[in-house]
Short mmCIF file of the C-alpha atoms (twelve columns), coordinates in Angstrom:
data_MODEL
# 
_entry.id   MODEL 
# 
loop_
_atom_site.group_PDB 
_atom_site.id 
_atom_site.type_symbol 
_atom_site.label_atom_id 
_atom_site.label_alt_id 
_atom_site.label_comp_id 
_atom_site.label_asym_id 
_atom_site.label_seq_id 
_atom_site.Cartn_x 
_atom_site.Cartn_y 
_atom_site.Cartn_z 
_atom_site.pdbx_PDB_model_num 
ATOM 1  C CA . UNK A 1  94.899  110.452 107.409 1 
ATOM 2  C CA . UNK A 2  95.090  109.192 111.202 1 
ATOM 3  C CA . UNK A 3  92.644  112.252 112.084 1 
ATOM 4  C CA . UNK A 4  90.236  111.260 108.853 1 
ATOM 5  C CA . UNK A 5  90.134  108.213 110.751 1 
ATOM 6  C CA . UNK A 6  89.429  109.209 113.802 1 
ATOM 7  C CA . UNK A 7  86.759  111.785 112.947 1 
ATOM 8  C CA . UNK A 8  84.810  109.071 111.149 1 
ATOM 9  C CA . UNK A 9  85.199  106.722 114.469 1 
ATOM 10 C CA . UNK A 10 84.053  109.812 116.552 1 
ATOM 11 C CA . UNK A 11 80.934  110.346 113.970 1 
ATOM 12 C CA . UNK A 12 79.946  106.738 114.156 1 
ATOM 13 C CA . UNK A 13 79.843  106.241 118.205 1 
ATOM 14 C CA . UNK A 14 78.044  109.886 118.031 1 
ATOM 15 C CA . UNK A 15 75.232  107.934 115.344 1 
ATOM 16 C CA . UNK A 16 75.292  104.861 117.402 1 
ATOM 17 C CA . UNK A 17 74.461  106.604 120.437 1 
ATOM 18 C CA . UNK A 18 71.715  108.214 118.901 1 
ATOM 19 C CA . UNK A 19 70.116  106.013 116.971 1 
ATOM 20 C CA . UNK A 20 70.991  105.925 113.780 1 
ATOM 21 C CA . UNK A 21 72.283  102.922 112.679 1 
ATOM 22 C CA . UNK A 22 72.928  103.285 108.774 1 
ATOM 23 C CA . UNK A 23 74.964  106.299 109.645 1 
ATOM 24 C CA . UNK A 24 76.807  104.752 112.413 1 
ATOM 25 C CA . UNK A 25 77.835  101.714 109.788 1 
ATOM 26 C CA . UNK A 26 78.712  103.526 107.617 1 
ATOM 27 C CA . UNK A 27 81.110  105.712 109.348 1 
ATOM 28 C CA . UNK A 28 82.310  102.665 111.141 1 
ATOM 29 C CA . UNK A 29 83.463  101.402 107.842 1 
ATOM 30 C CA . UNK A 30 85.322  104.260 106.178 1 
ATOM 31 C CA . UNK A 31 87.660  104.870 109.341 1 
ATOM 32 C CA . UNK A 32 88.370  100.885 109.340 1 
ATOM 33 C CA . UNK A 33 89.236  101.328 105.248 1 
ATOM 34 C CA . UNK A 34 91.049  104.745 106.385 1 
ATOM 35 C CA . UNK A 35 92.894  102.816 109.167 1 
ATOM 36 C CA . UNK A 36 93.877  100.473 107.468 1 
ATOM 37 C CA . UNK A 37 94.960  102.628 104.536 1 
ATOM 38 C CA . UNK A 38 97.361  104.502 107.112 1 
ATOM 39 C CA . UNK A 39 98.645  101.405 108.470 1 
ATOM 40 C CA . UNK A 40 100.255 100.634 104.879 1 
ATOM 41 C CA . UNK A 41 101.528 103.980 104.057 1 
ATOM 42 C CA . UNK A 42 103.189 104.272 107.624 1 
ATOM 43 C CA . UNK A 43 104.768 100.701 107.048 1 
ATOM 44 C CA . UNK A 44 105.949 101.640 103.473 1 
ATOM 45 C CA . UNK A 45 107.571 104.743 104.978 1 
ATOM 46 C CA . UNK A 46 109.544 102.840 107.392 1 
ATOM 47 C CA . UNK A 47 110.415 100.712 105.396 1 
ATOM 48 C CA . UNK A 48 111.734 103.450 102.126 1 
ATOM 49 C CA . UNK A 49 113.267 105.499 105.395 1 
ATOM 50 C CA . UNK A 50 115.452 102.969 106.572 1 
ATOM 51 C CA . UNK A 51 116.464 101.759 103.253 1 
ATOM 52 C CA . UNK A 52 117.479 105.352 102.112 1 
ATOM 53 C CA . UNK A 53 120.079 105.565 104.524 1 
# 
């Protein structure tokens, strides 16, 4: 999901460089709500790994 996320932040600097602004936004805003996703599943894992053992 980390490389989801950082595709989308790599297609959004490419749009804003170019121009295109709607594109670039948009982009911009799925890898946030991709980041942010990954964030809580790597948290939950740490926290089922440690209590498993």
């Amino acid at each position: 999901m980390l490389r989801w996320t950082i595709t989308f932040i790599i297609l959004a600097l490419i749009a804003g460089v170019l121009g295109f602004g709607g594109i670039a936004a948009g982009a911009a805003s799925i890898a946030k709500i991709l980041f942010f996703i990954f964030i809580v599943l790597f948290i939950l894992s740490l926290i089922r790994g440690r209590g498993g053992k």
